[in-house]
C-alpha positions in Angstrom: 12.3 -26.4 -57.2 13.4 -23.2 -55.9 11.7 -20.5 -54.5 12.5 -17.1 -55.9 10.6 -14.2 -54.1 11.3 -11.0 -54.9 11.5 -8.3 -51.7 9.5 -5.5 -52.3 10.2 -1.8 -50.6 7.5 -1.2 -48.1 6.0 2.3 -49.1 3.4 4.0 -46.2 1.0 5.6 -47.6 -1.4 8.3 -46.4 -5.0 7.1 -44.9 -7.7 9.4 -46.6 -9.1 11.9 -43.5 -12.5 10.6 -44.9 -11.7 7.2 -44.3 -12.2 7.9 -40.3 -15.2 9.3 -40.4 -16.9 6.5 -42.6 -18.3 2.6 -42.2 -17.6 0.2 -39.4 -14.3 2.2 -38.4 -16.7 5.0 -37.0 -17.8 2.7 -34.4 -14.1 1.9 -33.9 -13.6 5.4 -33.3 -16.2 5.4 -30.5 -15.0 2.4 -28.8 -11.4 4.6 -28.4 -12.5 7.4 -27.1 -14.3 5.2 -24.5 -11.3 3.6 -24.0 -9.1 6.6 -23.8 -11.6 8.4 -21.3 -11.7 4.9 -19.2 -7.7 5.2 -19.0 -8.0 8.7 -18.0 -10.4 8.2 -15.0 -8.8 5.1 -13.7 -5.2 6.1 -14.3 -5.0 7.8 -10.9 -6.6 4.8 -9.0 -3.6 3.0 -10.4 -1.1 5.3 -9.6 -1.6 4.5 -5.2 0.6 1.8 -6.3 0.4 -0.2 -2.5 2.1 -3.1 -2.1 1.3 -6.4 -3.5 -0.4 -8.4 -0.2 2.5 -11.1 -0.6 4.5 -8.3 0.9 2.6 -7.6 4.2 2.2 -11.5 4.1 6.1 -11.6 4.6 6.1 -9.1 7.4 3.6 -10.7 8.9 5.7 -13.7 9.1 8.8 -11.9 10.1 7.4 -9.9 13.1 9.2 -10.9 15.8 5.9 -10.5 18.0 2.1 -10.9 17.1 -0.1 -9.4 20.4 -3.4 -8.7 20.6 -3.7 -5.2 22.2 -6.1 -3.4 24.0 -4.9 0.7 23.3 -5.0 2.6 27.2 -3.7 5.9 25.7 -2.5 7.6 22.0 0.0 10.9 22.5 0.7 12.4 18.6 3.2 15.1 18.7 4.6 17.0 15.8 7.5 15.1 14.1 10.6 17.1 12.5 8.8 17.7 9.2 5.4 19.6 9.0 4.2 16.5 7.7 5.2 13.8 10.1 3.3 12.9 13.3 5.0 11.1 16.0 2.3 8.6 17.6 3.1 6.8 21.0 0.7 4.4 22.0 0.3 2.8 25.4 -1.4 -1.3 25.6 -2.4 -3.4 27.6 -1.4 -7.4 26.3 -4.5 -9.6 26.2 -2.8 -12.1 24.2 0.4 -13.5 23.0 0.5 -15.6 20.0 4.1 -15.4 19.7 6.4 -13.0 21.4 10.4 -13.3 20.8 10.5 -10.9 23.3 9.1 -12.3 26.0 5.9 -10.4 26.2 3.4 -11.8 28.5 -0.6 -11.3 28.5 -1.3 -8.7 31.1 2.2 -6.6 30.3 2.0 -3.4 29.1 3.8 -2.3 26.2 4.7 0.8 24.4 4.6 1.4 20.6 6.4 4.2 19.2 5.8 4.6 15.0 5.6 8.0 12.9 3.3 8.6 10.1 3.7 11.0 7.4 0.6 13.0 5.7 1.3 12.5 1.8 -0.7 14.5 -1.0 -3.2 13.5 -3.2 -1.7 11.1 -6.1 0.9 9.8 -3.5 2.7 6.7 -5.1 3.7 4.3 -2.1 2.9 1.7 0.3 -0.3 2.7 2.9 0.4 4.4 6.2 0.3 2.9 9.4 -3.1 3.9 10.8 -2.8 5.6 13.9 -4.3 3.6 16.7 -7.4 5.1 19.3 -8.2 4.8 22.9 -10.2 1.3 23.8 -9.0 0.0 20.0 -8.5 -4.0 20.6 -6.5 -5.2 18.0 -4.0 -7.8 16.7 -0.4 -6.2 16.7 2.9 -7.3 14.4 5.3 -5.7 15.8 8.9 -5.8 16.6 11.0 -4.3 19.9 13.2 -2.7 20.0 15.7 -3.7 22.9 18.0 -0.9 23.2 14.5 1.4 24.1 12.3 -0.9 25.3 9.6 -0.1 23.0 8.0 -1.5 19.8 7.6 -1.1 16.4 5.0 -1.9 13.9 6.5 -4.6 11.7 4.2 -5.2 8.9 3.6 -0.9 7.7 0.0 -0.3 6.7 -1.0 -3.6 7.7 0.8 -3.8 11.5 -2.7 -3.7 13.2 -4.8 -6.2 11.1 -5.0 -9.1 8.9 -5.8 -9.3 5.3 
């Protein structure tokens, strides 16, 4: 036995207007503008876009140094955009948990990073926080050699864990 179907052309056809307005679909209605006005408020929460945290979990791994610091002084001078800050930051060491560099508790250490002031709605990974006087913190950073100074090596998440 063979099955014969026939194919049909698919015609649209126009929904009444008072078909929206009417029954269960009413509360349909209801639940989408909800919905819609839900989208619209959270929409720019989602647009931050920071990274995932496997990413800082992979900087983490790949600084070359992790200190704990003790911060002695902070300098911020303009950058070369009205936007930019250059910060310089002066440690003490007050541990080493690894240190390719050869950094010993007790050194002191400079750390040289810029940070850029972004508008509201900014898409992006965080900024590095800029660091104050007396601040003890952990540090991932990596040095470089040619300067003798560091560099945060894990962005936003340089100076602490998740």
């Amino acid at each position: 036995m063979s099955a014969n179907f026939e194919r049909k052309p698919s015609v649209l056809q126009p929904i009444p207007c008072d078909f929206l307005a009417s029954g269960p679909i009413r509360g349909e209605k209801e639940s989408m503008r909800r919905f819609l006005l839900l989208l619209v408020v959270a929409c720019p929460l989602l647009l931050r876009a920071e990274l995932p945290p496997s990413a800082y979990e992979s900087m983490h791994k790949a600084a070359s140094d992790l200190l704990t610091i003790e911060v002695l002084r902070v300098e911020i001078e303009p950058g070369d955009a009205p936007e930019r800050q250059n910060v310089h930051v002066m440690a003490l060491v007050n541990g080493v948990t690894r240190s390719a560099s050869s950094v010993k508790e007790g050194d002191l250490i400079n750390v040289v990073y810029t940070v850029t002031a972004r508008g509201k709605g900014w898409a992006g990974p965080g900024e590095i926080p800029i660091l104050e006087e007396k601040d003890k913190t952990m540090a991932y950073l990596a040095k470089d050699t040619d300067k003798g100074e560091f560099h945060p090596a894990a962005g936003a998440m340089s100076f602490r864990n998740f």
